[in-house]
C-alpha positions in Angstrom: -1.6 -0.5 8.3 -1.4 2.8 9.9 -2.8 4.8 6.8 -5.6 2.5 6.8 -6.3 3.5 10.1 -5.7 6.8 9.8 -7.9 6.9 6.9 -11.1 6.0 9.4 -10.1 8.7 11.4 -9.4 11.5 8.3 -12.9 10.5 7.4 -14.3 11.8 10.6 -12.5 14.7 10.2 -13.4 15.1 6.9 -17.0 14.0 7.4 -19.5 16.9 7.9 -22.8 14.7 7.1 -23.9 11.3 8.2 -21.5 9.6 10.4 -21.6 6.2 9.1 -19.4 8.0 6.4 -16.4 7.9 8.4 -15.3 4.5 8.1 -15.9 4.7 3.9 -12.3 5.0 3.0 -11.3 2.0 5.3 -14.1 0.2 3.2 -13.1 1.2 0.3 -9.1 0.7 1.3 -10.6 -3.2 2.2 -13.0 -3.7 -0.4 -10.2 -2.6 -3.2 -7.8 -4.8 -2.2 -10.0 -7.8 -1.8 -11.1 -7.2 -5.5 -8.3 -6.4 -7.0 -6.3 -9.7 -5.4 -9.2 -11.4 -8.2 -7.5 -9.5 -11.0 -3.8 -9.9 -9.9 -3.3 -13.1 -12.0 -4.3 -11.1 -15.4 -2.1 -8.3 -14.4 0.9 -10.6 -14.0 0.1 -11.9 -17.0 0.2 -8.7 -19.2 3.5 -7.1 -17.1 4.8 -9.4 -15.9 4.8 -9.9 -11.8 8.2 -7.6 -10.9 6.5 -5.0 -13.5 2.9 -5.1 -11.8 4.6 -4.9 -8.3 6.7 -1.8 -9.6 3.5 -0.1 -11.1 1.5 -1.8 -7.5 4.2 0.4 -5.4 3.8 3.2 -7.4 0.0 3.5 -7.5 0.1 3.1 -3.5 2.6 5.9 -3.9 -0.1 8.3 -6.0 -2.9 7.0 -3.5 -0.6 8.6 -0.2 -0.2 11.8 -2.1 -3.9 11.9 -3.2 -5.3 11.1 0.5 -2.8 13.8 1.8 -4.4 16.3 -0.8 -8.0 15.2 0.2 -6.6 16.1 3.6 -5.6 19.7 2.6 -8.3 20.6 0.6 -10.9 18.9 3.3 -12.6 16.6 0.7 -13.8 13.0 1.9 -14.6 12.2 -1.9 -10.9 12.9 -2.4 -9.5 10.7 0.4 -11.7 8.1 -0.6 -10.3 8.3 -4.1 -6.9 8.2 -2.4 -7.4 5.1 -0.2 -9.3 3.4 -3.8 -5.7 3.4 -5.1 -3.9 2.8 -1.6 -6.0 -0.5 -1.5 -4.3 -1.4 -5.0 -1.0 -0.8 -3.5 -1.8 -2.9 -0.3 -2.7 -5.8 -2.8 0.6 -5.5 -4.1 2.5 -5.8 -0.8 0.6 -8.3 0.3 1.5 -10.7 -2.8 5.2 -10.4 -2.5 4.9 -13.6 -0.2 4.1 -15.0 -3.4 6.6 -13.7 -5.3 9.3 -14.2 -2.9 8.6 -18.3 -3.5 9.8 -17.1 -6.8 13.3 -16.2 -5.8 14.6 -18.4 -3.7 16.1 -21.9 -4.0 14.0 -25.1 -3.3 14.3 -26.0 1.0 14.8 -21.8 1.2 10.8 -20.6 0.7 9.8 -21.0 4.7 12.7 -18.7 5.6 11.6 -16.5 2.9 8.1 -16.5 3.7 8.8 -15.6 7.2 10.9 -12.9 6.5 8.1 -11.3 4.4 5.7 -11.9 6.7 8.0 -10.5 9.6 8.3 -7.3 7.6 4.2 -7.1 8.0 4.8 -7.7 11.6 7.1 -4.9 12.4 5.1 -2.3 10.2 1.7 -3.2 12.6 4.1 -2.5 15.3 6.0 1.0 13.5 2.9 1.9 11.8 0.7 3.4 15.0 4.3 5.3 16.5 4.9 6.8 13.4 1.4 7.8 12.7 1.6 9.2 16.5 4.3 11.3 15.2 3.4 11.9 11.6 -0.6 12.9 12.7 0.7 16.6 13.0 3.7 17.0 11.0 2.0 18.7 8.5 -0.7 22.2 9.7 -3.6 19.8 8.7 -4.0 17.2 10.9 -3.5 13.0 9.2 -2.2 15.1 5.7 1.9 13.8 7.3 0.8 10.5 7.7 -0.3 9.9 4.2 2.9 11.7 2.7 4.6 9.2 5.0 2.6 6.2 3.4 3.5 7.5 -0.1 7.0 7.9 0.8 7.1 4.0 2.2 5.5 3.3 -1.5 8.4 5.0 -2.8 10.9 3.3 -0.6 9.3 0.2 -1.7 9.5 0.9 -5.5 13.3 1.7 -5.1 14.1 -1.3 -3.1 12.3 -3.7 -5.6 14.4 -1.6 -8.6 18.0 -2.1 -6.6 17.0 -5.8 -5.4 16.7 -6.6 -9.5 19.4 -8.9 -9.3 18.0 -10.7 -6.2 14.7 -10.4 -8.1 15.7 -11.6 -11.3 13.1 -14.6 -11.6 10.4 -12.1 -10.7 11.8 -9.9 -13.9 12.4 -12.7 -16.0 8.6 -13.7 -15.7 7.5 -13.0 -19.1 4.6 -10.7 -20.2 1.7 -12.3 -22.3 
């Protein structure tokens, strides 16, 4: 949520021509993640769905590190590219309250669900602090809160490699 934001305001920054510009990587971060829901099925269905949400958390990943660069180098065409692939990402996360239906015994998916969805909650409520924080960790201004957003990418990949065994009817899913 908060890189998505961010990105609206990195486009200003970046943004040296016409201002209806500066929301472009928010459209792009939206519009990528809308289409790209459409192709999920076919993607489960050649991975697998814990392989596409491993490869989903790691393209996010590349996404944060390629916004941050657009950030350094001062290149809206490069952020843009960035938030392309951190709309991929997003698409990811946002399925696992799918997948989580997947994991858990019969009379157990509501509480699942919910705790999914309560992990949304509290990054809309962390996001804008850390971004408050992360806006100028780096010299050039939004560059620390995309290294941020590909370091929660990261986190993600890790804890969907350590929660395997908690996860195993999303691995055992088989690839066509």
């Amino acid at each position: 949520t908060a890189c998505a934001a961010s990105a609206n305001l990195a486009g200003a920054a970046l943004n040296s021509g016409d201002p209806g510009l500066n929301t472009l990587p928010l459209a792009i971060t939206t519009f990528t993640t809308g289409v790209y829901n459409a192709a999920m099925p076919w993607l489960f269905g050649k991975l697998g769905r814990w392989r596409a949400y491993l490869m989903g958390a790691l393209v996010g990943c590349a996404g944060g590190l390629v916004a941050w660069g657009a950030c350094e180098v001062g290149s809206l065409g490069l952020l843009c590219f960035g938030t392309f692939l951190m709309g991929v990402g997003l698409c990811h996360s946002q399925n696992y309250r799918f997948g989580v239906q997947l994991c858990v015994p019969e009379g157990r998916k509501e509480v699942a669900i919910s705790w999914v969805l309560a992990g949304g909650v509290a990054g809309a409520i962390l996001g804008p602090e850390y971004s408050k924080h992360a806006r100028n960790m780096l010299p050039t201004p939004f560059g620390g809160i995309f290294i941020v957003c590909a370091a929660m990418f990261v986190a993600n990949f890790l804890l969907l490699l350590a929660g395997k065994q908690l996860l195993a009817p999303l691995a055992a899913q088989p690839a066509s």
